[in-house]
Structures are given as structure tokens and as C-alpha cells.
C-alpha distance (Angstrom), angle and dihedral (degrees) to the residues before:
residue distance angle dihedral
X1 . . .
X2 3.75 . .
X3 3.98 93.7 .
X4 4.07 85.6 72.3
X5 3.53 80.2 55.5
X6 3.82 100.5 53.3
X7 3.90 110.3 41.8
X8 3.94 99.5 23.0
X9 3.88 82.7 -179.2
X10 3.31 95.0 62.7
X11 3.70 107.0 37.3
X12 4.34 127.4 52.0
X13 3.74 114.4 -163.6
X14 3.68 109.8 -144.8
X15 3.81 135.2 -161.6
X16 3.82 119.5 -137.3
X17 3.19 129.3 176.8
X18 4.43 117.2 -123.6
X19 3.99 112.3 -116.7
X20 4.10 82.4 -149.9
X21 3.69 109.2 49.7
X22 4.37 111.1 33.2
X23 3.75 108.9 -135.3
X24 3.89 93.8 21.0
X25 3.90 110.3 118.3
X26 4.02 123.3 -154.1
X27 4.03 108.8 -150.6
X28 3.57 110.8 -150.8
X29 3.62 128.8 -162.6
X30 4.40 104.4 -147.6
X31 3.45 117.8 -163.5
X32 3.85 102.8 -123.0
X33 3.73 90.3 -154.9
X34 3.27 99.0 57.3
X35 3.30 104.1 14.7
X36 3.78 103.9 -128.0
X37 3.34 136.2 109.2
X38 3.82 130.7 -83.3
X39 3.23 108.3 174.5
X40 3.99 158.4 -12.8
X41 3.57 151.5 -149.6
X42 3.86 96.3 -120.9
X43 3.92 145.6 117.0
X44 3.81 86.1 -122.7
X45 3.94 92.6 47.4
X46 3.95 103.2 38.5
X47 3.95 92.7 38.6
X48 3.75 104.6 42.8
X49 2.85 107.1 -0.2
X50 4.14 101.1 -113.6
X51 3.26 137.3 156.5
X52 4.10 115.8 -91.9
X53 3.89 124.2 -147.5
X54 3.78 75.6 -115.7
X55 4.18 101.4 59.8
X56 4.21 86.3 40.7
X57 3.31 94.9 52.0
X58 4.01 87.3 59.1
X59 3.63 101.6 33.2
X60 4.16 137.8 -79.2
């Protein structure tokens, strides 16, 4: 999550809520370049590195 961190032009950090767990939000970090994202606050994300609902919902 530190990218968001060091080009806030670049990156957007977005909030989206998790289909599994009701009041649990994903933060994703898009790629405003290309528009896909690069990265997330998850268990799936952090641990294996796998795609949430979250990051395919904005674009691998």
C-alpha cells in the first residue's frame, strides 16, 4: 500500500465494500495510468497475493 503513499498523482486508494463479510471494507490502490488495480488491503492480497472481489471489480 505504500505506492499510494509515494506518487499520490499516480495512485487513488479506493474503499470497497467485501461481498463476504458486511461492514468489512477492501482498500484498493488503482493505478491511475492504467487504470487497474495494484493492490489491496486483504487476506487474499497481503497473503498470496490473489486477486480480491475488490481488485476485479476495478480491473487486473
Amino acid at each position: 500500500m505504500e505506492k499510494s503513499e509515494q506518487d499520490p498523482d499516480r495512485y487513488e486508494t479506493i474503499s470497497i465494500e467485501s461481498k463476504i463479510r458486511e461492514g468489512v471494507f477492501h482498500k484498493v490502490v488503482k493505478d491511475l495510468e492504467n487504470g487497474k488495480a495494484v493492490s489491496c488491503s486483504c487476506k487474499c492480497w497481503s497473503k498470496g497475493n490473489k486477486p480480491c472481489f475488490g481488485m476485479k471489480s476495478i480491473g487486473i
